[in-house]
VOGU-3710 file (C-alpha; in Angstrom, 3 decimals, decimal comma):
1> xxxxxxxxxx> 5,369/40,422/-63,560  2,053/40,701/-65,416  0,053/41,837/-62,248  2,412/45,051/-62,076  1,348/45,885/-65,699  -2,625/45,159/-64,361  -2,328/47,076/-61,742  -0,762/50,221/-63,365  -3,807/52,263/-63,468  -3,398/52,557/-59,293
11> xxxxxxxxxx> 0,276/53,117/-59,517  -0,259/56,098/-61,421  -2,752/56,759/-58,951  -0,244/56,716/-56,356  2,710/58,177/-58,158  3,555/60,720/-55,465  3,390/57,797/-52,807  5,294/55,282/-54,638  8,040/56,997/-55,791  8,974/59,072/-52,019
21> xxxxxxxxxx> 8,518/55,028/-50,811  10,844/53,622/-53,401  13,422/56,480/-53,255  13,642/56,077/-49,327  14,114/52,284/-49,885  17,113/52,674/-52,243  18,726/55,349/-49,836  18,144/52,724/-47,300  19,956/50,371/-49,698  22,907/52,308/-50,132
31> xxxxxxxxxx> 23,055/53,393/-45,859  23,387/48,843/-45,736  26,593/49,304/-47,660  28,397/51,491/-44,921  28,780/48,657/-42,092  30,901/46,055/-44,269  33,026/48,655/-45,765  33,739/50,139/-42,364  34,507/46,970/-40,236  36,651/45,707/-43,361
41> xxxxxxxxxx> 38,587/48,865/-43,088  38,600/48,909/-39,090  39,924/45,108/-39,895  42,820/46,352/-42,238  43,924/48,702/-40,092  44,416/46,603/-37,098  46,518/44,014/-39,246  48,953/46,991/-40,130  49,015/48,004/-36,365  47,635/51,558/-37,124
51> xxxxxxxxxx> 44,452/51,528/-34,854  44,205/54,991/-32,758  41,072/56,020/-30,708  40,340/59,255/-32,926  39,818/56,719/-35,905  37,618/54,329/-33,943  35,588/57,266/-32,613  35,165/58,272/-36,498  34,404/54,968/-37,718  31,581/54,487/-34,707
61> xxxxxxxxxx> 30,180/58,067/-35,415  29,837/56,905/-39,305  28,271/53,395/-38,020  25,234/55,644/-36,138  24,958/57,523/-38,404  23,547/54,945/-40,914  22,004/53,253/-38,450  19,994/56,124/-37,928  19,590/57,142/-41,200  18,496/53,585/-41,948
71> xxxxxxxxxx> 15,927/54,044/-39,351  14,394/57,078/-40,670  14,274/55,971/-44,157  12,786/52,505/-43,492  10,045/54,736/-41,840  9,508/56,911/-44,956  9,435/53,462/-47,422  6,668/52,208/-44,884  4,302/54,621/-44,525  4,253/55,697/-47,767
81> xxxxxxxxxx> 4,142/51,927/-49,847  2,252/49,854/-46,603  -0,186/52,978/-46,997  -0,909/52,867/-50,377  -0,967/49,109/-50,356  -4,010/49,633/-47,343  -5,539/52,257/-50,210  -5,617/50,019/-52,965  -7,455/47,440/-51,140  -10,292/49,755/-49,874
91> xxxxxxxxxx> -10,496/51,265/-53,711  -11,116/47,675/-54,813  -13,218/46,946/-51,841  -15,373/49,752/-52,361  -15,491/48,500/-56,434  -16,574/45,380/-55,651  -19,239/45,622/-53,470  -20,489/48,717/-55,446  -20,473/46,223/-58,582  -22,361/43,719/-56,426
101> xxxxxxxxxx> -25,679/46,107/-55,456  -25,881/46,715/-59,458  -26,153/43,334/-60,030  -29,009/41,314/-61,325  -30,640/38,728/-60,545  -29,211/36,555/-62,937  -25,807/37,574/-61,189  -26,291/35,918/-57,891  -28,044/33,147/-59,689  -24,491/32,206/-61,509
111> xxxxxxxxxx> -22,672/33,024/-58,166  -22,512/31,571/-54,552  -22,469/33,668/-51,653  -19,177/31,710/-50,249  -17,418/32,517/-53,617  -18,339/36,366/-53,600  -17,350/36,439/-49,772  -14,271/35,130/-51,103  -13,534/37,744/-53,846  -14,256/40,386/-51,059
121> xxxxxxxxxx> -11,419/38,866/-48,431  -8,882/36,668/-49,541  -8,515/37,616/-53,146  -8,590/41,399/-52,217  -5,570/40,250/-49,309  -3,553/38,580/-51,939  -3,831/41,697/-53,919  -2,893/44,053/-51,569  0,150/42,016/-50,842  1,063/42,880/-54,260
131> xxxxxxxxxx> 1,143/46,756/-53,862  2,928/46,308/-50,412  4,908/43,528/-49,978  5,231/42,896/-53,815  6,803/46,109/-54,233  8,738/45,824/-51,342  10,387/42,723/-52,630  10,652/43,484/-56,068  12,562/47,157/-55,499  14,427/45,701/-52,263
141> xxxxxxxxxx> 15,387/42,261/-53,874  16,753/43,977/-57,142  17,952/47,800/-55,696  19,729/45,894/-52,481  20,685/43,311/-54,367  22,368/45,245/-57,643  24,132/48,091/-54,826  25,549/45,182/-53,039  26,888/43,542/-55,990  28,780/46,991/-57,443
151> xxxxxxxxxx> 29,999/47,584/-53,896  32,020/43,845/-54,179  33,006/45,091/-57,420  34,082/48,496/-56,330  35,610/47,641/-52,781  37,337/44,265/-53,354  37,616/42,743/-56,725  35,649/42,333/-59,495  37,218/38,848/-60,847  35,917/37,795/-57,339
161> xxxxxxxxxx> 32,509/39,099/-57,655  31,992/37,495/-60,494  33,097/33,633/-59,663  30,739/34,295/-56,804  27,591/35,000/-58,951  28,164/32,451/-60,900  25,574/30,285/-59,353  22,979/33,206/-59,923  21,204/32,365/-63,169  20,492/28,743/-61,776
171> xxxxxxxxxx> 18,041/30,932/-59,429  16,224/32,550/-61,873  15,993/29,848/-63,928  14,001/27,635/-61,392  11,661/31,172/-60,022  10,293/31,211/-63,121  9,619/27,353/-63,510  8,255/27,300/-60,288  6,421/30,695/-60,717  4,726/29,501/-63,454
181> xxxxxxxxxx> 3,043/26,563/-61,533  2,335/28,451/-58,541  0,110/30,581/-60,035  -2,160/27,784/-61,022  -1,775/25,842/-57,929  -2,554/29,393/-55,728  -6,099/29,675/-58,298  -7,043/26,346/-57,441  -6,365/27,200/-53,894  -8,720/30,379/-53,883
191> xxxxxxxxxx> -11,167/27,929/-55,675  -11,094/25,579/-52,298  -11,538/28,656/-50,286  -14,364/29,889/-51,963  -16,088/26,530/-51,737  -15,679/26,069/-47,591  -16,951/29,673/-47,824  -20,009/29,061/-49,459  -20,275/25,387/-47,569  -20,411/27,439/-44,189
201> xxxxxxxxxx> -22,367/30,378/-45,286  -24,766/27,436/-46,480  -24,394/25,269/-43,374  -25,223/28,295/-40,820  -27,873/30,101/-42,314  -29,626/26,489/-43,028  -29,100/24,989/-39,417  -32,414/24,912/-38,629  -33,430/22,344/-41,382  -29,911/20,590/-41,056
211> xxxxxxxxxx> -31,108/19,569/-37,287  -34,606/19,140/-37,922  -33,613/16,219/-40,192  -31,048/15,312/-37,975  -28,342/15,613/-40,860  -25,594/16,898/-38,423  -23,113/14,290/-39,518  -23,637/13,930/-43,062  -23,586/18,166/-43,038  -20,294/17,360/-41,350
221> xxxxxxxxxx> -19,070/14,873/-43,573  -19,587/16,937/-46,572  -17,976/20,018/-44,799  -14,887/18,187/-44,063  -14,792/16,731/-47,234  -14,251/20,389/-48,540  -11,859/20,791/-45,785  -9,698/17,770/-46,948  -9,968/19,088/-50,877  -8,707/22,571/-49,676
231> xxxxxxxxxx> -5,819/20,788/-47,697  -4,327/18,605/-50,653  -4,752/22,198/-52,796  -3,083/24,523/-50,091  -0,150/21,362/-49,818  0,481/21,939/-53,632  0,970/26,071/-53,008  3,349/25,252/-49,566  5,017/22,509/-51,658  6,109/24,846/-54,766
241> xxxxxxxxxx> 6,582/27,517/-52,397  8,573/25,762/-50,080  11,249/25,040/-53,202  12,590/28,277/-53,442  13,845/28,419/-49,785  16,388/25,606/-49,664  17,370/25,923/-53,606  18,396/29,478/-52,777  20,407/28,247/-49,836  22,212/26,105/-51,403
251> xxxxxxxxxx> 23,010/29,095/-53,865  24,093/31,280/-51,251  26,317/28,307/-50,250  27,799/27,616/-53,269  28,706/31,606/-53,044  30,309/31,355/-49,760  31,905/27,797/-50,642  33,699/29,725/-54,227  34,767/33,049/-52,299  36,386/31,453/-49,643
261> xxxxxxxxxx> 38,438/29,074/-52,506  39,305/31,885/-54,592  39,444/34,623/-52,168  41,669/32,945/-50,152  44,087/32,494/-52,907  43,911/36,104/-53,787  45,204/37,074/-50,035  47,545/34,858/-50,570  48,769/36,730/-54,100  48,043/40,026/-52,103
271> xxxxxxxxxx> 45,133/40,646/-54,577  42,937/41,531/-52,095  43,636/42,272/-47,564  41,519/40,032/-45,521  39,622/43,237/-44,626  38,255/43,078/-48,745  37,672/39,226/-47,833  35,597/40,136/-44,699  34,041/42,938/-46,291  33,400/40,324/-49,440
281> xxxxxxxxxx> 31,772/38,099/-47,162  29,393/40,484/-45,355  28,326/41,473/-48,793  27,154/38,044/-49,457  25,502/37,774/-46,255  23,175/40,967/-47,434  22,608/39,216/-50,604  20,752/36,312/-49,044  17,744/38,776/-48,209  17,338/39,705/-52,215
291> xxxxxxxxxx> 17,857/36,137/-53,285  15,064/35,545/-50,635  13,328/37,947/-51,479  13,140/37,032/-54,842  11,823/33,527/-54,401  9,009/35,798/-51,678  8,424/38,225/-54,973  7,032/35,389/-56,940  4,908/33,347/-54,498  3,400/37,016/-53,652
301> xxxxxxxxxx> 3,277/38,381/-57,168  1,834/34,924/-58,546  -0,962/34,655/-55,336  -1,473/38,384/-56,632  -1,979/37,598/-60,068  -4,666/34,581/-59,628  -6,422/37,370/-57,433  -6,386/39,672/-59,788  -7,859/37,646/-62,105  -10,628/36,720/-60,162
311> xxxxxxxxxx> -11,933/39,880/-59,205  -11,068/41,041/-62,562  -13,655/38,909/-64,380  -15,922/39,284/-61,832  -16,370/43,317/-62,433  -16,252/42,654/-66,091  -19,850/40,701/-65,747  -22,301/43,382/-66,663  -25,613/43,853/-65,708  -28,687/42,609/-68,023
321> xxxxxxxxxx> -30,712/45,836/-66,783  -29,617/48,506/-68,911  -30,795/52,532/-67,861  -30,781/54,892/-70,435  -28,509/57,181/-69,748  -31,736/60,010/-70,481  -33,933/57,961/-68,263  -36,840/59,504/-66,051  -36,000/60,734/-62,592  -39,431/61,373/-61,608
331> xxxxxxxxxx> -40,934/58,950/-59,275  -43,483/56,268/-60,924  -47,116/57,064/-61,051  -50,199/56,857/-62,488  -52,179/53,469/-64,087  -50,365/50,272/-64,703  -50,567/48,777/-67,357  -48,764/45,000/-68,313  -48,707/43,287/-72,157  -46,267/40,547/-71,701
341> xxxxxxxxxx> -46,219/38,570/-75,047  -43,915/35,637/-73,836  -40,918/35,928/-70,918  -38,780/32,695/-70,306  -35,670/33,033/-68,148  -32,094/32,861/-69,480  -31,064/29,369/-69,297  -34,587/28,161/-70,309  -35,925/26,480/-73,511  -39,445/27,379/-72,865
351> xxxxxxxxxx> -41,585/30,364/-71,898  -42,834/30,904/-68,388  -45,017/33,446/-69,041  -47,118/33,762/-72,285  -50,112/36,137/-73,122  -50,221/37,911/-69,560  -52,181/41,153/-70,319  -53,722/43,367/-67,925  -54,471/47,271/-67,097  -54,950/49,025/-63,468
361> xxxxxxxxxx> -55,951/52,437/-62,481  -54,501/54,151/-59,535  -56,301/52,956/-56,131  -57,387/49,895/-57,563  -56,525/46,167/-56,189  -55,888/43,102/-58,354  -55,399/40,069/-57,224  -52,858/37,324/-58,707  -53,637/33,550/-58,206  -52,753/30,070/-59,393
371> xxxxxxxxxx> -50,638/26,906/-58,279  -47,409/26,843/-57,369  -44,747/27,350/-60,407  -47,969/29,243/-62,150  -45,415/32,050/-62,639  -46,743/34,966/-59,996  -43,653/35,786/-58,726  -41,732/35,418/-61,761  -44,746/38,217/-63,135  -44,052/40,392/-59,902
381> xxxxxxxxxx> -39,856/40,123/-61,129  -40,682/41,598/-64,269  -42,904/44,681/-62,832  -39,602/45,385/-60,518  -37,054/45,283/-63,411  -35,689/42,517/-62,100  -35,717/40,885/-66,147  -35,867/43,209/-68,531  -35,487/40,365/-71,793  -39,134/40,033/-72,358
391> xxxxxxxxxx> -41,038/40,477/-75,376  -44,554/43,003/-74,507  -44,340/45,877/-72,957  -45,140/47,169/-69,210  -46,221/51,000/-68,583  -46,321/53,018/-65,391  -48,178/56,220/-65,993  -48,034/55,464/-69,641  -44,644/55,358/-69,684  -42,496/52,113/-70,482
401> xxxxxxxxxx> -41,229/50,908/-66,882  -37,060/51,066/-69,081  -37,653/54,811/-69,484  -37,494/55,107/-65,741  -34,000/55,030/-63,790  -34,629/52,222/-61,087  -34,429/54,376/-58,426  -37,573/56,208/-60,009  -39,303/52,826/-60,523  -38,864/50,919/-57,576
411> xxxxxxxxxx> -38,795/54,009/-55,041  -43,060/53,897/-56,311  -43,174/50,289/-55,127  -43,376/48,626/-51,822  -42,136/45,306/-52,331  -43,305/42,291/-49,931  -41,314/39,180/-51,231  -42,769/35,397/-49,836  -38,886/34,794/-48,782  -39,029/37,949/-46,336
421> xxxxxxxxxx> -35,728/38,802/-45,092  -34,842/40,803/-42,234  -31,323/42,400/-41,479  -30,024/41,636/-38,294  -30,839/44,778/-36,732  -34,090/46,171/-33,967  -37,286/45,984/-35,343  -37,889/49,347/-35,818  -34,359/49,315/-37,873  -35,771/47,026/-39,937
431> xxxxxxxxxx> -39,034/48,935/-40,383  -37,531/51,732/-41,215  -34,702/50,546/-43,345  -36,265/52,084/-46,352  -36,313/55,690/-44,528  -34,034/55,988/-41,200  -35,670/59,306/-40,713  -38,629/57,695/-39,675  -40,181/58,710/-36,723  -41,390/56,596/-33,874
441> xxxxxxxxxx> -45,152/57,582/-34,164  -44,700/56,736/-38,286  -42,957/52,896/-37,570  -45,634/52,465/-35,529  -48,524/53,158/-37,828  -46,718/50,811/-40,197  -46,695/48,295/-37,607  -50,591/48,707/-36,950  -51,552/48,542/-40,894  -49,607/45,175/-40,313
451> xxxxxxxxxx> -50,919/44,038/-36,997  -47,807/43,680/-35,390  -47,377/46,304/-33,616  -48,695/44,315/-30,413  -46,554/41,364/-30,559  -43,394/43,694/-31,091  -45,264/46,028/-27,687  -45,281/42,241/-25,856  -41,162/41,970/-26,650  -39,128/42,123/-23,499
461> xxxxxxxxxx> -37,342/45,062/-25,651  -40,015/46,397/-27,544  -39,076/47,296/-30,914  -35,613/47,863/-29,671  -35,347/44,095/-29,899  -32,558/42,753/-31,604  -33,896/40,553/-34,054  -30,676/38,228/-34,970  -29,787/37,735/-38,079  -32,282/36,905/-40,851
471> xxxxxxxxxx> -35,028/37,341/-38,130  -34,109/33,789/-36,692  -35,069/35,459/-33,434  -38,979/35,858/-34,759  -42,027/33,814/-35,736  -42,542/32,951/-39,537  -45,831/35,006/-39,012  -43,971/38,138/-37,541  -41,520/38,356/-39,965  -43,836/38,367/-42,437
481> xxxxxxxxxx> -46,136/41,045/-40,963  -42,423/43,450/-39,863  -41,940/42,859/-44,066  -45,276/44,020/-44,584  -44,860/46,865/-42,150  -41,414/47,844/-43,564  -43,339/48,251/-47,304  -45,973/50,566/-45,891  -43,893/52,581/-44,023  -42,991/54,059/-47,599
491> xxxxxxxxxx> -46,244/54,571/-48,574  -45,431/53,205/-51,959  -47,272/54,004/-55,236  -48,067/50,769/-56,100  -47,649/48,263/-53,149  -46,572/44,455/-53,977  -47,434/41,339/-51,849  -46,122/38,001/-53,104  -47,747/35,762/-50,832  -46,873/38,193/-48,035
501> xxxxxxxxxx> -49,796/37,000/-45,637  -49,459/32,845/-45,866  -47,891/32,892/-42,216  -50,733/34,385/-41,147  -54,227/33,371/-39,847  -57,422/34,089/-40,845  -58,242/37,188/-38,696  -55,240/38,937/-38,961  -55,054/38,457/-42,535  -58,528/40,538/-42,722
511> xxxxxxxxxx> -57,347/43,047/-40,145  -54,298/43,660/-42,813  -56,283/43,840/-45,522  -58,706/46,076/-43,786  -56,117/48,381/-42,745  -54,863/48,404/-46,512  -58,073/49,071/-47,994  -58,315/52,423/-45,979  -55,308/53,869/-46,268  -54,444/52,488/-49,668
521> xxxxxxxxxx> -57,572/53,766/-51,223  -55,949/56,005/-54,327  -52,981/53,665/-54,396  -52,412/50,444/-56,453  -52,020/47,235/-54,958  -51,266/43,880/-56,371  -51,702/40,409/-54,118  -50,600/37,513/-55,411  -51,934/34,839/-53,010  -52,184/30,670/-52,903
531> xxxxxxxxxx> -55,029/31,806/-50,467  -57,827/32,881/-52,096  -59,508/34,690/-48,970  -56,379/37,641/-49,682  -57,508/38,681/-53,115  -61,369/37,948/-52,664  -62,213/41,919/-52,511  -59,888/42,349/-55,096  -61,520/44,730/-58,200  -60,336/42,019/-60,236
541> xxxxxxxxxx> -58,523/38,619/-59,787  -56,241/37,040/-62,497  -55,750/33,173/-62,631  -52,480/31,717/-63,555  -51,739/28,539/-64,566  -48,306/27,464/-66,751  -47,248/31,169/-67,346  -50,510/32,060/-69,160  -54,193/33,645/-68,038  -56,903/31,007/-67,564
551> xxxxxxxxxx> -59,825/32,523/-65,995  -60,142/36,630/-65,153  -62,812/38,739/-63,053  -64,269/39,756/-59,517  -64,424/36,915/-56,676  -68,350/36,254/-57,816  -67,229/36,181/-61,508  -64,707/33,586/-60,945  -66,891/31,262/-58,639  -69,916/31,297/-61,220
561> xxxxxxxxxx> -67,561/30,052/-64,297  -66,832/26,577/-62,109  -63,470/26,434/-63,240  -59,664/26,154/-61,167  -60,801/29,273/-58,569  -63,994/27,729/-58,082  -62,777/24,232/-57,540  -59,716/26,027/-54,886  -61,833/28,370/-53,466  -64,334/25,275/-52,550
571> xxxxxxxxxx> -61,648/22,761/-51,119  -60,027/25,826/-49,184  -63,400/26,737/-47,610  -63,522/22,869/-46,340  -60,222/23,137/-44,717  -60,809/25,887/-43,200  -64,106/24,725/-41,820  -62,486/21,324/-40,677  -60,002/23,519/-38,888  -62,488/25,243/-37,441
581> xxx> -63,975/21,869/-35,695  -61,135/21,257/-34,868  -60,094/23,926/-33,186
//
């Protein structure tokens, strides 16, 4: 019964709802209690020989009326608890995914998609069960249930009523044995779920690679493997669940098999008329719902409570970006300026950045280089507030980058990641997705800046073309360059490409960059490149290599000091020209 104690905060929410929804169910309760009482008396009076039509027409009118006023009611208890049930889940819907765009980084790092998408569907269906069904069953089983049993004490006998509860207790005893290991059987359940989520999620946004390998069976394999795991699981929940059914049959049985006994010796004292002893029996037949519903209660409340407890400790996790609560509203501007003593992510032992200093004006271009795991994009995480645990210290107009709410920090920056993602959406959607007021003659100045604005003109659609989801339906190049386009639609402060033009060849790449330079002339830019050609105009280029600066200056600086750009910049000016004979 814990989950009705979590879940208090909504039920005082829905006060007004609940208690018109639980009132109507109890009336309804009381309306079940008419039929046996009448046909019992209709019964009595035919074994005296006293039946007359007026008294048959009274009984019938009596019978309607419940049935009607059963109807009505039932209608009431419906809208009102299914309806707040419906509200509950779209409160906690709305929660969660509100808790999941404040999220961090490290966040998604320590979750899997499948799992989230799991929290967001199942868990919030179990939960909702709980303020609809749950309170359904728990008000219906116990109300219905505790009317019924005062009516056999009131209308027939109470010595009689009691022999045939005597089986009762063995009921609750067993719900809460069995309760108890539901609950942990239904966790591990939503466990298994989460896992075929995130296998599939996995599966179908990687198909590409899975057939290009030709791993279609083994992907298979594995899959069903997590299919087979979630079967023996789900057989534990039907098992335990399945044990209340037949044990509360053979309660109900027992019932029937003592009131027959021992009512039939009491018609035979003249204790009770056969009319009690069909009334009696009727009764019992209404208690098999609550005993039912009982054994129902549990399976939902304890599916409820796991839930609960998932999506509980998920919304606890807080986010490692903290905004002061005085922060700066004003959008970002000005010179940038980074210190960053030493930055190593949370779960490692050493640094990945170390000594990484450097200033820029407004409208000037720097260029970050150096091999792969140099620490360029981890560097470009840091300027978006994407880690804030860092020891140093990064200004924007000289003002620390924390002072400013995100929405004032990264509405200044155009952000071009080298995993570009595209929503599955038109083109100009997409390019726009940062401002839907966008016109046409503004997405397609964006699109020019990123020279793509003729392959999206050559599109059967245009940029009405549906790109599918994640872009699957475009080159590596043109999602890259619609990325690109999407970031300058903005016309961000400081503009950040992170190995935003390595899809691209060499001409385009200069067209880009030529655009850039001319519209982007008293805005910042930052290119972090493996290709050195993207940064060579840069006003100054910074080398990275294991999280630290190794070599700083202009393209001609660089090449004269014959160190790591020199050596790159030579053996990428051989491939190129090899390519070129090629070609």
């Amino acid at each position: 019964m814990s989950i009705f104690r979590k879940l208090g905060w909504f039920f005082k929410q829905e006060k007004r709802s609940y208690t018109i929804g639980i009132t109507a169910l109890i009336v309804v309760a009381f309306l079940q209690l008419i039929p046996p009482k009448v046909i019992g008396i209709i019964i009595d009076t035919i074994a005296a020989g006293k039946l007359q039509i007026q008294s048959v027409l009274f009984w019938v009118v009596i019978l309607v009326l419940a049935a009607v006023g059963q109807y009505v009611f039932r209608f009431i208890w419906r809208t009102h608890i299914w309806g707040s049930a419906a509200r509950l889940e779209k409160d906690l819907r709305r929660q969660l995914f509100d808790h999941f765009t404040r999220m961090d980084h490290v966040f998604y790092q320590e979750h899997r998609t499948g799992d989230l998408m799991a929290h967001a569907t199942n868990d919030l269906n179990a939960i909702q069960n709980v303020a609809g069904a749950g309170i359904l069953t728990f008000v219906d089983s116990f109300i219905t249930g505790g009317a019924t049993v005062v009516a056999m004490l009131v209308f027939v006998d109470w010595r009689l009523t009691l022999i045939a509860l005597i089986p009762l207790p063995l009921l609750a005893l067993t719900s809460r044995v069995l309760g108890s290991r539901l609950h942990d059987a239904f966790r591990d359940s939503q466990a298994a779920f989460s896992d075929i989520n995130d296998k599939t999620q996995e599966s179908i946004t990687g198909i590409k690679v899975i057939k290009t390998f030709g791993q279609e069976k083994e992907d298979l394999a594995d899959f069903q493997g997590k299919i087979d795991s979630a079967i023996v699981k789900n057989r534990r929940v039907n098992f335990l669940d399945a044990l209340f059914d037949p044990f509360i049959t053979v309660v109900i049985g027992l019932s029937y098999v003592l009131t027959i006994i021992v009512g039939g010796n009491f018609i035979m004292e003249d204790v009770i008329t056969i009319g009690q002893l069909v009334s009696f029996i009727s009764y019992i037949g209404m208690l098999v719902w609550p005993m039912f519903a009982i054994g129902r209660l549990f399976n939902v409340l304890e599916r409820g409570n796991a839930s609960y407890d998932r999506v509980a400790e998920l919304l606890e996790q807080k986010t490692h970006i903290k905004q002061n609560p005085e922060a700066i509203t004003t959008p970002a501007q000005g010179s940038l300026n980074v210190e960053i003593a030493e930055f190593q992510y949370p779960d490692d032992q050493s640094p990945v950045l170390q000594q990484v200093k450097f200033a820029m004006a407004a409208g000037e271009t720097i260029g970050i280089v150096g091999r792969t795991g140099a620490g360029k994009t981890t560097l470009m995480k840091l300027l978006l507030r994407q880690y804030d645990d860092y020891q140093g210290k990064i200004t924007y107009g000289n003002i620390d980058i924390k002072d400013y709410t995100l929405d004032a920090l990264l509405h200044s920056i155009g952000y071009v990641p080298q995993d570009h993602f595209l929503f599955s959406m038109t083109i100009r959607d997409n390019i726009r997705f940062a401002n839907p007021q966008a016109t046409q003659e503004q997405v397609e100045m964006a699109a020019r800046l990123a020279a793509i604005h003729e392959d999206i003109e050559a599109l059967p659609e245009g940029y009405d073309t549906m790109v599918g989801e994640r872009g699957v339906s475009l080159s590596g190049g043109q999602k890259q360059r619609v990325s690109i386009a999407r970031a300058l639609l903005v016309e961000p402060e400081l503009l950040i490409l992170d190995d935003a033009l390595s899809a691209v060849d060499a001409t385009t790449e200069e067209a880009i960059l030529s655009g850039l330079k001319q519209v982007r002339a008293d805005k910042t830019t930052i290119i972090s490149a493996h290709r050195l050609s993207s940064v060579m105009h840069a006003k100054e280029i910074i080398v990275l290599d294991g999280g630290q600066v190794i070599e700083r200056g202009t393209h001609e600086e660089l090449l004269v000091l014959e160190g790591w750009y020199k050596r790159m910049w030579d053996r990428q000016q051989l491939e190129a020209k090899i390519e070129g004979g090629v070609n």
